[in-house]
N, C-alpha and C positions, 0 to 999 in steps of 0.2 A: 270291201272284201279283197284278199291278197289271191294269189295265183294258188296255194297250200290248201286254202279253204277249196278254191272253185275246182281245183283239180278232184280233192276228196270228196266233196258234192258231184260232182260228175262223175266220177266213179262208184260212189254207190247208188246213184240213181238211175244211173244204167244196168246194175246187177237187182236191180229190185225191178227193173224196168223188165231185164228177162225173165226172172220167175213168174210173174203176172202173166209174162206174154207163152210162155210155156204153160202155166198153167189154167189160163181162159184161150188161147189161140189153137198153138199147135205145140207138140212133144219133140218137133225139129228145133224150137228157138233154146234146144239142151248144149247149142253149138255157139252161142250169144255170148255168155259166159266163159267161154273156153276163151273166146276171143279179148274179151275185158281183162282175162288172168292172163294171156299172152301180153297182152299191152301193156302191163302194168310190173311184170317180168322185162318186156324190154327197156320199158324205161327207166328203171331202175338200175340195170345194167350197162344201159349206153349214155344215160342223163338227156336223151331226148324225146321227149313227151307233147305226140300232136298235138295234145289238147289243149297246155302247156302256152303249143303255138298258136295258136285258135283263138285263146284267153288274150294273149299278149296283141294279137291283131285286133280285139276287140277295145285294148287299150284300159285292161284288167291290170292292176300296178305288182311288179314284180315281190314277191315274199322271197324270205331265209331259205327255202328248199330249191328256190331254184336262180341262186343267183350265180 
Protein backbone atom coordinates (compact mmCIF):
# COMPACT_ATOMS: atom_id res chain seq x y z
CA UNK A 1 0.00 0.00 0.00
CA UNK A 2 1.55 3.47 -1.21
CA UNK A 3 1.39 6.69 0.85
CA UNK A 4 -2.22 7.93 -1.67
CA UNK A 5 -4.00 4.86 -0.43
CA UNK A 6 -2.82 5.18 3.43
CA UNK A 7 -3.32 8.84 3.55
CA UNK A 8 -7.19 8.44 1.93
CA UNK A 9 -7.82 5.50 4.42
CA UNK A 10 -6.85 7.58 7.14
CA UNK A 11 -8.83 10.17 6.24
CA UNK A 12 -11.90 8.69 5.86
CA UNK A 13 -11.67 6.67 8.83
CA UNK A 14 -11.15 9.31 10.94
CA UNK A 15 -14.37 11.17 9.60
CA UNK A 16 -16.39 8.05 9.92
CA UNK A 17 -14.61 7.65 13.17
CA UNK A 18 -16.21 11.16 14.15
CA UNK A 19 -19.68 10.61 13.22
CA UNK A 20 -19.89 7.45 15.32
CA UNK A 21 -18.24 9.30 18.10
CA UNK A 22 -20.75 12.19 17.71
CA UNK A 23 -23.43 10.14 17.34
CA UNK A 24 -23.03 7.28 20.19
CA UNK A 25 -20.56 9.68 22.48
CA UNK A 26 -21.08 13.13 22.66
CA UNK A 27 -22.59 16.11 20.13
CA UNK A 28 -19.04 18.10 20.98
CA UNK A 29 -17.01 15.52 18.63
CA UNK A 30 -19.15 18.15 15.76
CA UNK A 31 -15.45 19.83 16.23
CA UNK A 32 -13.53 16.42 14.89
CA UNK A 33 -14.37 17.01 11.54
CA UNK A 34 -13.86 20.45 11.28
CA UNK A 35 -10.48 19.53 12.35
CA UNK A 36 -9.94 16.65 9.42
CA UNK A 37 -11.36 19.42 6.78
CA UNK A 38 -8.71 21.90 8.14
CA UNK A 39 -6.02 19.26 7.69
CA UNK A 40 -6.82 18.31 4.67
CA UNK A 41 -7.27 22.12 3.33
CA UNK A 42 -3.81 22.62 4.70
CA UNK A 43 -2.18 20.06 3.09
CA UNK A 44 -3.23 20.65 0.11
CA UNK A 45 -2.22 24.08 0.10
CA UNK A 46 1.07 23.77 1.60
CA UNK A 47 2.09 19.89 0.28
CA UNK A 48 2.84 19.04 3.86
CA UNK A 49 0.63 16.38 5.34
CA UNK A 50 1.53 14.81 9.13
CA UNK A 51 0.24 11.96 8.35
CA UNK A 52 1.98 11.72 5.13
CA UNK A 53 4.82 12.02 7.84
CA UNK A 54 3.85 9.46 10.14
CA UNK A 55 3.28 6.94 7.04
CA UNK A 56 6.73 7.67 5.87
CA UNK A 57 8.35 7.13 9.51
CA UNK A 58 6.57 3.96 9.61
CA UNK A 59 8.50 3.18 6.31
CA UNK A 60 5.15 3.18 4.18
CA UNK A 61 6.74 3.42 0.36
CA UNK A 62 6.35 6.92 -1.17
CA UNK A 63 3.20 7.15 -4.05
CA UNK A 64 2.71 9.74 -7.20
CA UNK A 65 0.91 12.29 -4.77
CA UNK A 66 3.47 12.82 -2.74
CA UNK A 67 6.62 12.73 -4.26
Amino acid sequence: MTFNRCVLLFGGAMTLLSVLLKTHVSPCFDWFPVFISANLIQSSVTGCCPAASAFCALGIKKGYAFE
